[in-house]
N, C-alpha and C positions, 0 to 999 in steps of 0.2 A: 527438454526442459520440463520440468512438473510443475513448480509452484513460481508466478510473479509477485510480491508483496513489496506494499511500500515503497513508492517512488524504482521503482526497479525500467529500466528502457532499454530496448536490442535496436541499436540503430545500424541497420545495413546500406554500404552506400560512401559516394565520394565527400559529399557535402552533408553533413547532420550538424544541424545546432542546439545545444539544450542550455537555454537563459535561463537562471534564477529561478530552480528549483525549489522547492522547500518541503520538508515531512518534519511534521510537530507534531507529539503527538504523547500522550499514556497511553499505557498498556498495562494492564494487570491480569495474570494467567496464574492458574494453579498447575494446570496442567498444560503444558504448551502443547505447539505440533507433537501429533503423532504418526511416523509412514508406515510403509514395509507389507507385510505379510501375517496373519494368522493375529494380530495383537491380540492382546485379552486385559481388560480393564472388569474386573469382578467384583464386586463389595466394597468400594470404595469408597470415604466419603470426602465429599470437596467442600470448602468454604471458604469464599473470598470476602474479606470482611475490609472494606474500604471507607472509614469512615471523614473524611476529610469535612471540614467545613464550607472551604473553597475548593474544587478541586478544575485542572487542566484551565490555568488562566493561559490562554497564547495572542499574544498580540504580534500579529505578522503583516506588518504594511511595508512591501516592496514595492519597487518602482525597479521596471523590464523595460527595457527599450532593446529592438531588434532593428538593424536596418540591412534592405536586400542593398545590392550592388547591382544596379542596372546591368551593365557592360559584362557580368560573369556570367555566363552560360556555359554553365558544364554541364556534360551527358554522362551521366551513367550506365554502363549496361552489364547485364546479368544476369545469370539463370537461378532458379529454387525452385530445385522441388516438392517441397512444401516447408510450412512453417506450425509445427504442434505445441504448444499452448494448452496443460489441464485446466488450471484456474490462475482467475486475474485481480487481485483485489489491491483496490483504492490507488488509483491514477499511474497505470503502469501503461506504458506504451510499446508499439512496436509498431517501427517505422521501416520502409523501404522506399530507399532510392533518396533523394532530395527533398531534405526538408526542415524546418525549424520547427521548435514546442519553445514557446516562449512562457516563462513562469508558471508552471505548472506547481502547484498547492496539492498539501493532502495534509493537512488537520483535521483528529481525530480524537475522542476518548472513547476507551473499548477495556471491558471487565468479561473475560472469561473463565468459567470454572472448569470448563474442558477447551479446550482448545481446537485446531482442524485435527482432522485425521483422513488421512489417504490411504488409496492401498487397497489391499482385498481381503476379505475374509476377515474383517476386525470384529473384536464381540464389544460389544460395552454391554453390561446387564448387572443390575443391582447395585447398581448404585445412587448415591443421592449428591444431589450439587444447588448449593446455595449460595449465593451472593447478596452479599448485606451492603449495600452503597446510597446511604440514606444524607448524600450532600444536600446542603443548604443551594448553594451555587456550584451545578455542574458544566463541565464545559464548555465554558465560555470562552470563544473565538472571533477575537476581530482582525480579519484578514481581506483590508481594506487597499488592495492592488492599483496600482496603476502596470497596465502593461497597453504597450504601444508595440504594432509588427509593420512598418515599413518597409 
């Protein structure tokens, strides 16, 4: 696995529970991911010109209730020989064996003119990258939870 983004979870195992997720979120890219080998990004020019008055209202009030079951006692068992992970970005999990994520949130606003890039041997050179995002009200996020794990 290379990349985990955005609410993304590898649950290994007899018992996994994932309650009441959520990914809200903008996004504006000029150039998104880039992977591979040898890329070349040369003389480029990028501008992301975001002009919004309001921008990324998320109103997220969830209410997670989880409850264990006394009496279930389940064993898992199992071998791994490892677990490889490059990058992890914004509330991605990985779980082994038993277990719950109860409401797990990833509200976000995110303006790039380049985006990631992975890989080896990439060039980026001369280039210019501007981003114009002169909101009045920017992301504004009221993710007012209730989460309850019994």
């Amino acid at each position: 696995m290379q990349t985990m983004q955005r609410q993304s979870g590898i649950f290994i195992g007899e018992r996994n529970t994932a309650i009441g997720w959520n990914a809200h979120g903008k996004e504006n890219q000029v150039v998104g991911s880039i992977s591979g080998e040898s890329n070349l990004l040369l003389g480029n020019f990028f501008l992301l010109n975001d002009p919004d008055i309001v921008d990324t209202p998320i109103d997220d009030r969830d209410f997670n209730l989880h409850l264990e079951h006394p009496n279930d006692d389940h064993t898992t068992h199992f071998t791994l020989d490892n677990i490889n992970v490059n990058a992890m970005v914004n509330s991605n999990s990985i779980n082994v064996g038993k277990g719950h994520i109860n409401g797990m949130d990833a509200n976000e606003k995110v303006n790039y003119s380049l985006g990631n890039l992975y890989g080896d041997k990439n060039h980026i050179q001369d280039n210019a990258n501007i981003v114009h995002d002169q909101d009045m009200v920017d992301g504004v996020m009221n993710d007012q939870d209730i989460k309850l794990n019994m």
